[in-house]
TORKOL-4160 file (C-alpha; in steps of 0.2 Angstrom, whole numbers, padded with zeros to 4 digits, m for minus):
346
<pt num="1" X="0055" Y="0317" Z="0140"/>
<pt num="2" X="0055" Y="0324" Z="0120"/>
<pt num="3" X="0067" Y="0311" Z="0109"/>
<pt num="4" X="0068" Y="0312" Z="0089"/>
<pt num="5" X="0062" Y="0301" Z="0077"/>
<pt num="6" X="0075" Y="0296" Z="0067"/>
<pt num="7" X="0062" Y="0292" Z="0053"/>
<pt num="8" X="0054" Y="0307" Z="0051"/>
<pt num="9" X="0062" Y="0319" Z="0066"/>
<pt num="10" X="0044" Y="0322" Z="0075"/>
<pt num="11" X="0042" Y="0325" Z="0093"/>
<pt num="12" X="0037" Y="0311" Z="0103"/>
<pt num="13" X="0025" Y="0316" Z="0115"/>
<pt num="14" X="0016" Y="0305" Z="0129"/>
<pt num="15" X="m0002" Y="0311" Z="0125"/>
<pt num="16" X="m0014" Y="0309" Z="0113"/>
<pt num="17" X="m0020" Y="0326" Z="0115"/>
<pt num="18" X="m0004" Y="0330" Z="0112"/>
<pt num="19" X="m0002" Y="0323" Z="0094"/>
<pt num="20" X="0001" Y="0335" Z="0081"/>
<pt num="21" X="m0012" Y="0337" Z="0066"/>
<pt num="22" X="0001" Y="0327" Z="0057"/>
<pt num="23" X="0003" Y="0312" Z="0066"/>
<pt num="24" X="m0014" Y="0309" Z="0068"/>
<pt num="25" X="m0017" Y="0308" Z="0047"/>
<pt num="26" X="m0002" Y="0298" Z="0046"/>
<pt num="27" X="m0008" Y="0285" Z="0062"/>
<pt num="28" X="m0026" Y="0285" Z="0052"/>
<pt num="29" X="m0018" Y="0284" Z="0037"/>
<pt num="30" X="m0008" Y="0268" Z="0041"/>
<pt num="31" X="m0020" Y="0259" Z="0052"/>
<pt num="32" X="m0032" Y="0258" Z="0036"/>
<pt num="33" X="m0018" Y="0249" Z="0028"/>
<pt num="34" X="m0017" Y="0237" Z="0041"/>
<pt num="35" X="m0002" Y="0243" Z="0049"/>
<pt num="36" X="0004" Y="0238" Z="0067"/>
<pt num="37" X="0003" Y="0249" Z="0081"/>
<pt num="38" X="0022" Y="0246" Z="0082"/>
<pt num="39" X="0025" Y="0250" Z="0066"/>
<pt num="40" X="0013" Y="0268" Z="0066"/>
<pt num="41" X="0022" Y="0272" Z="0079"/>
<pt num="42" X="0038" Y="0272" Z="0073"/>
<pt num="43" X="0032" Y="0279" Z="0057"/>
<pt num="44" X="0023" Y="0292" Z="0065"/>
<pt num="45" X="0034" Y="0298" Z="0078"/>
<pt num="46" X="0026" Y="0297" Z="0095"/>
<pt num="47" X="0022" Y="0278" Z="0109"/>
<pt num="48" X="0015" Y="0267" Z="0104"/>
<pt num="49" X="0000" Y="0268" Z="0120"/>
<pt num="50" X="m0004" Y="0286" Z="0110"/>
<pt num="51" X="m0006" Y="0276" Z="0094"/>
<pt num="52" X="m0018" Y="0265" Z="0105"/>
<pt num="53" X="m0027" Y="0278" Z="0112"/>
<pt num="54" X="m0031" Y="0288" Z="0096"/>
<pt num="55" X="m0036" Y="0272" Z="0087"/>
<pt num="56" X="m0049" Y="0268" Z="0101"/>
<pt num="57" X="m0053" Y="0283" Z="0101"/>
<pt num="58" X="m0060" Y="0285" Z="0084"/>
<pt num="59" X="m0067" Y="0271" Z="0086"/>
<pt num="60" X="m0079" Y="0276" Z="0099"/>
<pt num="61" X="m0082" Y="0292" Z="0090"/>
<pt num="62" X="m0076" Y="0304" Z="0106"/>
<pt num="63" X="m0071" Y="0321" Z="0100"/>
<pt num="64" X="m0067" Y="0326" Z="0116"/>
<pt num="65" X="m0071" Y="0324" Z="0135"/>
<pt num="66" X="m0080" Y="0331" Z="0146"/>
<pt num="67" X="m0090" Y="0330" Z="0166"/>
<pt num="68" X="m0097" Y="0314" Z="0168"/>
<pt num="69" X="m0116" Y="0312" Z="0169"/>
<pt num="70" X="m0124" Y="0313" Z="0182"/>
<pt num="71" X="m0137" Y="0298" Z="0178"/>
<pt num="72" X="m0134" Y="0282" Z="0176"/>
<pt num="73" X="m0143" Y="0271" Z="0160"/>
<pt num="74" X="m0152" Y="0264" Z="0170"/>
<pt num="75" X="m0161" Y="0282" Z="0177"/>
<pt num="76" X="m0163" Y="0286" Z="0159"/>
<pt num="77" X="m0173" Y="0269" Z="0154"/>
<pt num="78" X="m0181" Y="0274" Z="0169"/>
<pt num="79" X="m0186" Y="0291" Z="0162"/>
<pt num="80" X="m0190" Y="0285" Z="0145"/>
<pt num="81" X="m0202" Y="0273" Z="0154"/>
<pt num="82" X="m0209" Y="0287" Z="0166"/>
<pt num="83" X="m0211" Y="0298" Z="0146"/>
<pt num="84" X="m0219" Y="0283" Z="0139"/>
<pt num="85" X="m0231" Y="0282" Z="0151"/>
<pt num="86" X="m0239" Y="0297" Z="0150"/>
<pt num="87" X="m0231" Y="0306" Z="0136"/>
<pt num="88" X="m0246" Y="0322" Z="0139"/>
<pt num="89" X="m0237" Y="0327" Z="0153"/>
<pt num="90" X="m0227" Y="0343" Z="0155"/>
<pt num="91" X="m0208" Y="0344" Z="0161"/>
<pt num="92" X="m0210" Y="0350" Z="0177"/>
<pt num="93" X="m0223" Y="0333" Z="0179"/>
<pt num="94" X="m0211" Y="0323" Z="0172"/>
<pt num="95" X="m0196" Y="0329" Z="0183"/>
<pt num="96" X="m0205" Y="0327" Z="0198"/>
<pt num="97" X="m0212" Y="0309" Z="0195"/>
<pt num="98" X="m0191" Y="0305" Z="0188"/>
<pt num="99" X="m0183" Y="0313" Z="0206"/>
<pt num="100" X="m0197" Y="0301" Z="0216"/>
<pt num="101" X="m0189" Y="0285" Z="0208"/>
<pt num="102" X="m0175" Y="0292" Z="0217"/>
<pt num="103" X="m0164" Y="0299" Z="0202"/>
<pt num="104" X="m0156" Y="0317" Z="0207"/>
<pt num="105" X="m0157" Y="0328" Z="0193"/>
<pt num="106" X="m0163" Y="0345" Z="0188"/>
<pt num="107" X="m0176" Y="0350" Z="0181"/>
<pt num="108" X="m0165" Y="0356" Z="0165"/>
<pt num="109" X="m0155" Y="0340" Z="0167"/>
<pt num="110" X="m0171" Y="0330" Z="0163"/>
<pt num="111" X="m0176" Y="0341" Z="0150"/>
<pt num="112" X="m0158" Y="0339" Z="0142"/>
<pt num="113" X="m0159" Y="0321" Z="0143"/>
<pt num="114" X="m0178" Y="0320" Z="0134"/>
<pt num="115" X="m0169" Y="0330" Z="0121"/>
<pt num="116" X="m0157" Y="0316" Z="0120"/>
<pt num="117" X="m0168" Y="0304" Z="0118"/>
<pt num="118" X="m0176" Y="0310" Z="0103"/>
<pt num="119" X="m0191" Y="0317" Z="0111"/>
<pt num="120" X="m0198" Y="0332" Z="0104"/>
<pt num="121" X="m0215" Y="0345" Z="0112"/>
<pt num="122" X="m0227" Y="0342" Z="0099"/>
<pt num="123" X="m0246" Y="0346" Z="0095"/>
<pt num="124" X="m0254" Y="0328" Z="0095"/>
<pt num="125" X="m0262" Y="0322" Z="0079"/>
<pt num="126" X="m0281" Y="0320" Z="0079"/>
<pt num="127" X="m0286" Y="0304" Z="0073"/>
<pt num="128" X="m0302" Y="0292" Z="0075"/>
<pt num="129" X="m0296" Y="0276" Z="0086"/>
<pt num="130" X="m0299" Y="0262" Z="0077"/>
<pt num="131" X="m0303" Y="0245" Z="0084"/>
<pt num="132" X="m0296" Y="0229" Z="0074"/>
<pt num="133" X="m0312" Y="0226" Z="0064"/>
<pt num="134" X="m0312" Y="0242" Z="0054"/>
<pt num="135" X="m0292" Y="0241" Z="0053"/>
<pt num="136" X="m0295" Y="0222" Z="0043"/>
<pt num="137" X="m0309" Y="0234" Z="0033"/>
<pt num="138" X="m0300" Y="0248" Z="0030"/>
<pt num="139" X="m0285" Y="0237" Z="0022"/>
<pt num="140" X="m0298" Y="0226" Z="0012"/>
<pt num="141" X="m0303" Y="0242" Z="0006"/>
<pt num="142" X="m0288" Y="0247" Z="0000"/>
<pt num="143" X="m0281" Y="0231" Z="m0009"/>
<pt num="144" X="m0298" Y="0232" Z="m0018"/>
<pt num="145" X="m0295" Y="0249" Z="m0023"/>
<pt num="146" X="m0276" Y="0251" Z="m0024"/>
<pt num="147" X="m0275" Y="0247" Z="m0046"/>
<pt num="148" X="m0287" Y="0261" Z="m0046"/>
<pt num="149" X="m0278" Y="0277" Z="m0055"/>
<pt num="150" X="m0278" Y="0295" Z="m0053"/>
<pt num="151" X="m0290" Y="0296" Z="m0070"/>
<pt num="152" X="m0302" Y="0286" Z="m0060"/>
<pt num="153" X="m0301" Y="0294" Z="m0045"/>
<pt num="154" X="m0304" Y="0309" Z="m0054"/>
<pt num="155" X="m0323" Y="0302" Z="m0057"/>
<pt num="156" X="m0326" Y="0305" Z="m0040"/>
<pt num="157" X="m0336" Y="0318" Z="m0030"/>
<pt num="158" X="m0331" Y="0318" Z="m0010"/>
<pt num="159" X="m0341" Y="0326" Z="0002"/>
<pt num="160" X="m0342" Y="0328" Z="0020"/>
<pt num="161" X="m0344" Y="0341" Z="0034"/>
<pt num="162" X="m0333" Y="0351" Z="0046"/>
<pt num="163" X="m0336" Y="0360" Z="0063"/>
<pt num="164" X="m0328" Y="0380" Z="0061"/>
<pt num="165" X="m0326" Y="0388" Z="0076"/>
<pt num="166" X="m0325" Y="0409" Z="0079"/>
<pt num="167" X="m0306" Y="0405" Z="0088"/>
<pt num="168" X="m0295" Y="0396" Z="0081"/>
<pt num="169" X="m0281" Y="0398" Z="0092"/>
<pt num="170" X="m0283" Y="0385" Z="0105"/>
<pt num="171" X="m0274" Y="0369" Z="0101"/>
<pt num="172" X="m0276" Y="0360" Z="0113"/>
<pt num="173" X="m0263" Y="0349" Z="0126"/>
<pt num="174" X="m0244" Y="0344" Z="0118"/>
<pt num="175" X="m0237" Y="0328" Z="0118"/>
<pt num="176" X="m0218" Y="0322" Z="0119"/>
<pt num="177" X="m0214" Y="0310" Z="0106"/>
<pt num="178" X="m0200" Y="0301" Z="0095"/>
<pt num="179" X="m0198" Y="0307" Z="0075"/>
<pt num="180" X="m0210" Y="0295" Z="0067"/>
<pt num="181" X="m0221" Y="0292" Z="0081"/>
<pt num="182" X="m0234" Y="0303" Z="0077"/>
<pt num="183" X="m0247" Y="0292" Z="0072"/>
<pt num="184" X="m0241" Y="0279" Z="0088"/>
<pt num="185" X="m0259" Y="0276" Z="0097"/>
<pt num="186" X="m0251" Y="0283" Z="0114"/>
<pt num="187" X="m0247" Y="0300" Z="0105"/>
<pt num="188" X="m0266" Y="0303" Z="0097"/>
<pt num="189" X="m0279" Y="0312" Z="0102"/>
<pt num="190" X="m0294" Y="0306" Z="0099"/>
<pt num="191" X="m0307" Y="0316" Z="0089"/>
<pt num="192" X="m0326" Y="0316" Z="0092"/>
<pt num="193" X="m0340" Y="0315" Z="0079"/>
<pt num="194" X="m0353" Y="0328" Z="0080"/>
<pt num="195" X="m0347" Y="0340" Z="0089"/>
<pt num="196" X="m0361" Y="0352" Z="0097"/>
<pt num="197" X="m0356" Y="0366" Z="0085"/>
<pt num="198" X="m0363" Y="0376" Z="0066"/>
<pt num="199" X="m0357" Y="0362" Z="0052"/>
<pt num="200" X="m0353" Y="0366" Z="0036"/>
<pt num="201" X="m0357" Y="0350" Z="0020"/>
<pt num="202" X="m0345" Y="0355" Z="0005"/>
<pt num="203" X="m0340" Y="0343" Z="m0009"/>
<pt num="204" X="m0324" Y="0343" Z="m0022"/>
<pt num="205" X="m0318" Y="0332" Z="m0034"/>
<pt num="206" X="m0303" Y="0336" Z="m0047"/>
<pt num="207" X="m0312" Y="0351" Z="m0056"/>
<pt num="208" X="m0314" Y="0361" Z="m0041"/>
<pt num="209" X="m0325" Y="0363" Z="m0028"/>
<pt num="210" X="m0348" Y="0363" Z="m0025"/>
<pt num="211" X="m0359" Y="0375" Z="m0018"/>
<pt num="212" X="m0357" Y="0376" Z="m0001"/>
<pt num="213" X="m0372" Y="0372" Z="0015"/>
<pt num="214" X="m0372" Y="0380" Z="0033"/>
<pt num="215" X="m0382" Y="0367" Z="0041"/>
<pt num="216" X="m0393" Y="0375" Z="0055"/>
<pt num="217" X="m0398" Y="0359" Z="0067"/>
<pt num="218" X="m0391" Y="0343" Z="0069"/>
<pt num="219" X="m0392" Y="0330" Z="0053"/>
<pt num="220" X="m0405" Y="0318" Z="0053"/>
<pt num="221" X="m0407" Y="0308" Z="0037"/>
<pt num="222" X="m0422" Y="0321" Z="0029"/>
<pt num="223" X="m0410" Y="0335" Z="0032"/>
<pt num="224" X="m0395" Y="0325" Z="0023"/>
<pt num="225" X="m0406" Y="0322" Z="0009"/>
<pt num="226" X="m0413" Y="0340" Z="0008"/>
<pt num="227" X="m0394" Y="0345" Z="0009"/>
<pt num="228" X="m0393" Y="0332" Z="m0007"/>
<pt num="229" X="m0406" Y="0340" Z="m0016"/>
<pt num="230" X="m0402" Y="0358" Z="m0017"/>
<pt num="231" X="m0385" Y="0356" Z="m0016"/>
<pt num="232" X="m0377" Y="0339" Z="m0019"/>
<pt num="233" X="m0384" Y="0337" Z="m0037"/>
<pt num="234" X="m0379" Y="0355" Z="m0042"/>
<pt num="235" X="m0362" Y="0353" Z="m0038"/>
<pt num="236" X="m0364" Y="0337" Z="m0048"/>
<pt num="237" X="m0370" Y="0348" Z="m0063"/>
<pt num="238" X="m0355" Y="0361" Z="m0060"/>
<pt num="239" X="m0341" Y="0349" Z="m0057"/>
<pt num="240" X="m0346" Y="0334" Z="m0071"/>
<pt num="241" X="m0358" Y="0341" Z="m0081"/>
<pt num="242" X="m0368" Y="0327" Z="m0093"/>
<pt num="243" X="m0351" Y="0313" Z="m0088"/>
<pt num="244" X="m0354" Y="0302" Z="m0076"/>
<pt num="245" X="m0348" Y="0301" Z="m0057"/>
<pt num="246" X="m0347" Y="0291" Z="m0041"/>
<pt num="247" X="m0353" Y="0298" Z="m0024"/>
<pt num="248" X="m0342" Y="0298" Z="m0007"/>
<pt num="249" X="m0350" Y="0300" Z="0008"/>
<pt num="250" X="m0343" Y="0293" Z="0027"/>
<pt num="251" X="m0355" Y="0280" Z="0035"/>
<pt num="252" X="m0362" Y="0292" Z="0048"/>
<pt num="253" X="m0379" Y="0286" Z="0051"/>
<pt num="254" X="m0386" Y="0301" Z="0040"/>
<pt num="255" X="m0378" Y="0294" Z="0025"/>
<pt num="256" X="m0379" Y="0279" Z="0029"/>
<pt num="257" X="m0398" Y="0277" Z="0032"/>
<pt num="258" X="m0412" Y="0268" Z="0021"/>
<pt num="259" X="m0422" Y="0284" Z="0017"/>
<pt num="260" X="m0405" Y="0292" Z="0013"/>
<pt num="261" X="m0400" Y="0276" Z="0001"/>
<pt num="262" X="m0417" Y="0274" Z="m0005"/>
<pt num="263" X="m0417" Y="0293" Z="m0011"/>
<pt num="264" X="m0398" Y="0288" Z="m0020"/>
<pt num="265" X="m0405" Y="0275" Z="m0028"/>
<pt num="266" X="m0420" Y="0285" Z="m0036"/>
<pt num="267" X="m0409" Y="0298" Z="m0041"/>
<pt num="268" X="m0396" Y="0285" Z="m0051"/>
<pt num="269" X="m0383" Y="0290" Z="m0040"/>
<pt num="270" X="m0368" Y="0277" Z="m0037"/>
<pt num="271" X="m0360" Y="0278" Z="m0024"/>
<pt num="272" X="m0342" Y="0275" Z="m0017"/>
<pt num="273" X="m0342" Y="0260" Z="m0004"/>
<pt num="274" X="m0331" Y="0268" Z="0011"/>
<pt num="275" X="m0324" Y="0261" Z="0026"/>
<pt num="276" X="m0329" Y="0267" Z="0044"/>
<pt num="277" X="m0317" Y="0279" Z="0052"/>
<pt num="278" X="m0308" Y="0285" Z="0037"/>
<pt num="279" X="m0305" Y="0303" Z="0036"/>
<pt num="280" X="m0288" Y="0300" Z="0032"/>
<pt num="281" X="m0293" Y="0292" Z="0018"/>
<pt num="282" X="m0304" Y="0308" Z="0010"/>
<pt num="283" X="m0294" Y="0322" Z="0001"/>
<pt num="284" X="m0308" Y="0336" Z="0007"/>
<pt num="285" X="m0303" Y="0333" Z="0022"/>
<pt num="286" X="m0285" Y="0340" Z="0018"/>
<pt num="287" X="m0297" Y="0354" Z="0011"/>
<pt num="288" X="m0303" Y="0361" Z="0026"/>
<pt num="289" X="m0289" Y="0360" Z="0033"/>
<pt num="290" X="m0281" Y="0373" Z="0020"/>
<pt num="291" X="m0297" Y="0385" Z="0021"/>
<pt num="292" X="m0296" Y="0383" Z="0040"/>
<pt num="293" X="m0276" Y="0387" Z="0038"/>
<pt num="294" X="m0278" Y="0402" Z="0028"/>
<pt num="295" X="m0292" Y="0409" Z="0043"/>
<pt num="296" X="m0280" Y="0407" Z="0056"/>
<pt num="297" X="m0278" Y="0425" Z="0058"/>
<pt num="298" X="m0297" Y="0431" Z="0054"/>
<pt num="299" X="m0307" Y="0435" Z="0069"/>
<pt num="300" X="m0325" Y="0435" Z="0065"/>
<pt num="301" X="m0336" Y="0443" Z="0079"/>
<pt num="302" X="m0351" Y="0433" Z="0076"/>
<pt num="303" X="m0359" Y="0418" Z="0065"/>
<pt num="304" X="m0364" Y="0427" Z="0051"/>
<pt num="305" X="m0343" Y="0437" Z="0049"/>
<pt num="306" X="m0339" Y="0419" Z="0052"/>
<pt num="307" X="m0352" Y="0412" Z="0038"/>
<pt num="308" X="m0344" Y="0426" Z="0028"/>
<pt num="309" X="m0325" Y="0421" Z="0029"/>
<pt num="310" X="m0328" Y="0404" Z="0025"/>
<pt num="311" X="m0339" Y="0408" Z="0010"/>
<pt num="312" X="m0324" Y="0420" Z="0004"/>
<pt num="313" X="m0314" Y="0408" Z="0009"/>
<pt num="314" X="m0319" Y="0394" Z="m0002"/>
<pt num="315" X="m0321" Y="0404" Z="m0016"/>
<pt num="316" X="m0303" Y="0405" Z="m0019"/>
<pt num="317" X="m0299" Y="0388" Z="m0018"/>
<pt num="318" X="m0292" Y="0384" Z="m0037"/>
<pt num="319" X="m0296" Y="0367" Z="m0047"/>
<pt num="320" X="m0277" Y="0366" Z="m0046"/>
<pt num="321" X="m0277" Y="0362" Z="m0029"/>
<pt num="322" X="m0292" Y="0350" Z="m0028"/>
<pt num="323" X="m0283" Y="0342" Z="m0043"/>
<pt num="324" X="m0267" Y="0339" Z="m0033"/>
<pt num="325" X="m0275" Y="0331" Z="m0017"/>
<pt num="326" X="m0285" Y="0320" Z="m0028"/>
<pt num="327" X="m0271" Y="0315" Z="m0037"/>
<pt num="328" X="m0264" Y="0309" Z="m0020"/>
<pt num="329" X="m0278" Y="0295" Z="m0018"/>
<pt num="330" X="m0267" Y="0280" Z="m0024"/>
<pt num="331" X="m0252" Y="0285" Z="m0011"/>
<pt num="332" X="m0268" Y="0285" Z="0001"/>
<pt num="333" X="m0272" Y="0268" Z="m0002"/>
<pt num="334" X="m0253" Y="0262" Z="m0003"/>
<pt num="335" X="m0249" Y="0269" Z="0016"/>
<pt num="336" X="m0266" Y="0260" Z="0022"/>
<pt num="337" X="m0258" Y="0245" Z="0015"/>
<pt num="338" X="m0242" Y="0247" Z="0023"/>
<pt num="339" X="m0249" Y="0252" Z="0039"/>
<pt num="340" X="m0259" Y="0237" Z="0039"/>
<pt num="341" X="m0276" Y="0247" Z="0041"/>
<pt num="342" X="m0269" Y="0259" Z="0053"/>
<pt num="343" X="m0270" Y="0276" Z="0054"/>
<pt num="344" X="m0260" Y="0286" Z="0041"/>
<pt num="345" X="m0252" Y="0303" Z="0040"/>
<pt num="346" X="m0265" Y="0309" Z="0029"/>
């Protein structure tokens, strides 16, 4: 049945569906107010159960409806559990494993509803596990580092090596994962030290970058220190000159050896006290990852193209960018801190 207002002179309609652009502003309008539902309804011009409806409505943020869903909340906890589990598995493994709890859903259903979860396919970040020990190390570390400023950091040389590889195209498994969940333990994969591969010792610090060395066997402490003689100290000369600098180096048993700190010592060489376990905490790190970024799409045929490339590679690298990821030391230390020694996105 259609009456007139004798307010206003709109329709009255039985649907909420049916209320006119109109009606709706003036039922939002004066529900803000405080209005009754009687009162807006009269006002506006329609019942007062379509004033009810549109009010609840908003409230529960529908826009419109739709086919109910064919799982329950219960079968999605049930497949955020099964995700959570083992979040390296592929859809096809996770839909299998979610129908044999005995949900009934497709294999695009499932995916829909990982989507709705906030799970995302992503390549898994690679980061050393670390125990509890060199967590409480690693955050000592920083507190007793964190007043240190960018000028300072400045005075420091970093070194370390890195594995290339003639592909680069294999990345490995994926991972499903929540935004900000990258560095969750259950999301990383764990890198290996000392891969059985060619590794390459390069240092920076904010003036640019040293000398590079191809090392040809595995290091041993005499072969670090030979690395340290022909090249460590002339990168010193090239990047500081007559100033004085401190020395990084990780705590792999190379460096970290009493011939290696006998032949710093005899040298006058500080060097920079380091928590195990940290690459995340060295800006050369960052380094090869930009030189191995811009090699993506070489394709060297053998070790000596390979050799080549990252030589040509390196050269290009500017003191502007070594500046900027040394510059990025005291934001290092301040995410240590707030991850409580953990893992960070650097």
């Amino acid at each position: 049945m259609v009456f007139q207002s004798s307010s206003i002179g709109y329709t009255i309609m039985g649907k909420t569906a049916d209320l006119t652009v109109v009606q709706k502003t003036t039922i939002d309008t004066l529900h803000k107010e405080g209005k009754t539902q009687k009162v807006i309804a009269k006002e506006a011009g329609c019942s007062q159960s379509s004033v009810s409806k549109h009010i609840n409505r908003e409230a529960k943020g529908r826009k419109r409806c739709g086919r109910k869903k064919c799982t329950s909340k219960r079968d999605n906890r049930t497949l955020e559990r099964i995700v959570k589990q083992n979040p390296f598995k592929n859809v096809g493994e996770i839909h299998k494993e979610w129908t044999a709890a005995g949900v009934s859903a497709s294999r695009t259903t499932t995916h829909r509803r990982m989507k709705d979860m906030g799970f995302c396919c992503r390549i898994p970040c690679v980061k050393p596990l670390l125990n509890h020990r060199q967590c409480q190390k690693r955050l000592a570390w920083a507190k007793e580092k964190q007043d240190w400023t960018a000028g300072e950091w400045s005075k420091v040389m970093f070194s370390d090596e890195s594995k290339f590889c003639i592909s680069f195209g294999n990345q490995g498994p994926r991972v499903w994962r929540k935004r900000r969940e990258a560095l969750h333990p259950r999301c990383l994969k764990s890198s290996v030290k000392f891969p059985q591969s060619v590794m390459v010792w390069g240092a920076m610090s904010s003036a640019g970058v040293g000398p590079l060395c191809f090392l040809r066997s595995r290091v041993n402490a005499a072969t670090y220190q030979e690395v340290l003689e022909h090249f460590m100290l002339p990168a010193a000369d090239q990047l500081f000159g007559d100033a004085d600098f401190i020395f990084q180096q990780d705590l792999t048993p190379a460096h970290s050896a009493k011939a290696t700190s006998t032949w710093l010592k005899d040298h006058g060489i500080p060097v920079l006290n380091w928590p195990a376990n940290s690459p995340d905490l060295n800006p050369i790190e960052n380094l090869w990852g930009i030189v191995k970024k811009k090699m993506q799409y070489t394709r060297p045929n053998n070790s000596e193209e390979l050799k080549a490339t990252i030589r040509a590679t390196w050269a290009i690298i500017t003191p502007e960018q070594c500046h900027r990821l040394i510059d990025s030391m005291p934001r290092r230390i301040a995410a240590v801190i707030q991850a409580k020694g953990g893992p960070t996105k650097y």
